[in-house]
Structures are given as structure tokens and as C-alpha cells.
PAVEXKE-963387 format. One record per residue (C-alpha): x, y, z; residue number from 1. Coordinates in pm, 1 decimal. Example, Ala and Ser with C-alpha at 12.3 -4.5 7.8 and 13.67 -1.06 7.14 Angstrom:
% residues 2
SITE / 1230.0 / -450.0 / 780.0 / 1 .
SITE / 1367.0 / -106.0 / 714.0 / 2 .
***
This chain:
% residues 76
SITE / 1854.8 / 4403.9 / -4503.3 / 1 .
SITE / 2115.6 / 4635.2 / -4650.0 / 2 .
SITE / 1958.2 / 4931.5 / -4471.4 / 3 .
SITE / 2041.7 / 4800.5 / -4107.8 / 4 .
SITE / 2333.3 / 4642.9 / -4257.8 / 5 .
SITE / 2461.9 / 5025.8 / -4348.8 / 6 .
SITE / 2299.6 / 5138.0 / -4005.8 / 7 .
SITE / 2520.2 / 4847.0 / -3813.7 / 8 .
SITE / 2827.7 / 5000.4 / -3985.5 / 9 .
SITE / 2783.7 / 5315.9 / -3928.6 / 10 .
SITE / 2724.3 / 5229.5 / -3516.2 / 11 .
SITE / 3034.3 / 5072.7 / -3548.7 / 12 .
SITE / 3250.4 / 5406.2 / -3717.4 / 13 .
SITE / 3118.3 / 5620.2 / -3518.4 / 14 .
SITE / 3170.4 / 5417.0 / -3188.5 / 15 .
SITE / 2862.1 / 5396.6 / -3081.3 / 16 .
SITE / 2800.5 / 5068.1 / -3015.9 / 17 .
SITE / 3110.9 / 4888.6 / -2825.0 / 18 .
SITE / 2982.8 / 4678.6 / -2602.2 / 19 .
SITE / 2720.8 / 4540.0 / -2934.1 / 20 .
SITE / 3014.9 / 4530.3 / -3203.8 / 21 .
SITE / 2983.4 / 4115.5 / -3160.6 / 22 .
SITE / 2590.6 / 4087.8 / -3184.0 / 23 .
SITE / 2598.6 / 4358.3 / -3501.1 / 24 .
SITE / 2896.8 / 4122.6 / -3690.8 / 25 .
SITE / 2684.4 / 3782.3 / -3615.2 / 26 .
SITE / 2360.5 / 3953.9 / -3729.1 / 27 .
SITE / 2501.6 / 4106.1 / -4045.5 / 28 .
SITE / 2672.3 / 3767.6 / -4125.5 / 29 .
SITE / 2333.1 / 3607.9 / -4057.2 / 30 .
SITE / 2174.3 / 3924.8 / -4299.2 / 31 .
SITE / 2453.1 / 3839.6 / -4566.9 / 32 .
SITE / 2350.9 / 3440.6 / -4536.0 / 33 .
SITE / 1986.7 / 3527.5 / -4585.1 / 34 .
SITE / 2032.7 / 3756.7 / -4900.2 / 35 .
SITE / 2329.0 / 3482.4 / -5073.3 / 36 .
SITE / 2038.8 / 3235.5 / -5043.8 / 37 .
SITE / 1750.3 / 3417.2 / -5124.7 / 38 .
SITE / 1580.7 / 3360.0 / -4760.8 / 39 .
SITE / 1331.7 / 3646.6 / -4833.5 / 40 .
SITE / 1143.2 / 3553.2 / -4500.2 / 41 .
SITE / 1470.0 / 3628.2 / -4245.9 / 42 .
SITE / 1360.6 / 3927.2 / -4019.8 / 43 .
SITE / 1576.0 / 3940.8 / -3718.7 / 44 .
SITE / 1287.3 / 4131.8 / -3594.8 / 45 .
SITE / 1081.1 / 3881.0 / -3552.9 / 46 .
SITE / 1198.7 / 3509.5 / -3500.5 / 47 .
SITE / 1439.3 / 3422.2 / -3731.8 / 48 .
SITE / 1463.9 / 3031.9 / -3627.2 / 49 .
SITE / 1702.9 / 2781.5 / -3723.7 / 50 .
SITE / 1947.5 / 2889.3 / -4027.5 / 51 .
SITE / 1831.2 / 2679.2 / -4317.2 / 52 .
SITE / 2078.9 / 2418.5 / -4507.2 / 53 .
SITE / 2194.5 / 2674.9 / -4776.3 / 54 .
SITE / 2221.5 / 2968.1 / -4501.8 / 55 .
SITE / 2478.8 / 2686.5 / -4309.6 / 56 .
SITE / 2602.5 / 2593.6 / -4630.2 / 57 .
SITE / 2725.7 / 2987.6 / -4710.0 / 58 .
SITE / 2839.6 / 2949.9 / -4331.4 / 59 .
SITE / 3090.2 / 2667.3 / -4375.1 / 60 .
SITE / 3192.6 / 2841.4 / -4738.5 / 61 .
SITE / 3219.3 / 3197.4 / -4578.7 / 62 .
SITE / 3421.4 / 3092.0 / -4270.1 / 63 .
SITE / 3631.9 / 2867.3 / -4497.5 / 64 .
SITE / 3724.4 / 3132.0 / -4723.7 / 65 .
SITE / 3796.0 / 3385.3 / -4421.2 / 66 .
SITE / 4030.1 / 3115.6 / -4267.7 / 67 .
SITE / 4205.6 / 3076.8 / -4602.2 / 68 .
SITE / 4258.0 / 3475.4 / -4627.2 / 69 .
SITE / 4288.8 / 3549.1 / -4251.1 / 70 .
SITE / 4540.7 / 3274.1 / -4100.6 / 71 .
SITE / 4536.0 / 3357.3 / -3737.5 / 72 .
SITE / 4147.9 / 3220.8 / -3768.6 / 73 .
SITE / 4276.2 / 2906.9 / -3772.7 / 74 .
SITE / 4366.2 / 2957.6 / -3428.0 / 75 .
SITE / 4074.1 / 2976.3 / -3293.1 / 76 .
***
């Protein structure tokens, strides 16, 4: 998971990736979920199904605490 997480960031730096900059952030937030909850099994290769309730728990928490630090979220 950190591998293509580093990989995703460095598409991003070096511009190579514009028009997948949204799929890379929802599948490294998705990554990030996995790995806080200790989903071992996630593989966005494969079928990842349906997030599991402590992957949408670290959602709500996550988004929460970005909306806290990052006002204009609430905006949207």
C-alpha cells in the first residue's frame, strides 16, 4: 500500500497524471482507511467491495477532522 501510495505522489509532482489526480486522492484515502484499520485483504487490484464499518468509521473521523482544519470544506 505505501508503495503505490509513494508511486500516486510522485504521478502527481511530476504532472503526470492530470486528468487521474481525483481517482489517485480517493484511492489513497481508501489505501490510508485500509492500513488505519488493519484491512490486510484491500487490493484495489482486485475487487475491493464495500468499505467495512471501521474503514467508514476513519471516513467520517478523517473528513471531520479535514473540515475542522480546512474551513472552505464546509462548503461543499
Amino acid at each position: 500500500m505505501a508503495g503505490v501510495a509513494l508511486h500516486d505522489v510522485a504521478m502527481i509532482a511530476l504532472d503526470k497524471c492530470e486528468d487521474m489526480h481525483y481517482d489517485i486522492l480517493i484511492l489513497a484515502v481508501e489505501y490510508a482507511a485500509a492500513a488505519a484499520t488493519g484491512n490486510i485483504k484491500y487490493s484495489a487490484i482486485s475487487d475491493p467491495g464495500p468499505a467495512t464499518a471501521a474503514e467508514q468509521s476513519f471516513f467520517r473521523v478523517w473528513w471531520q477532522r479535514c473540515q475542522e482544519q480546512i474551513p472552505q470544506l464546509n462548503e461543499m
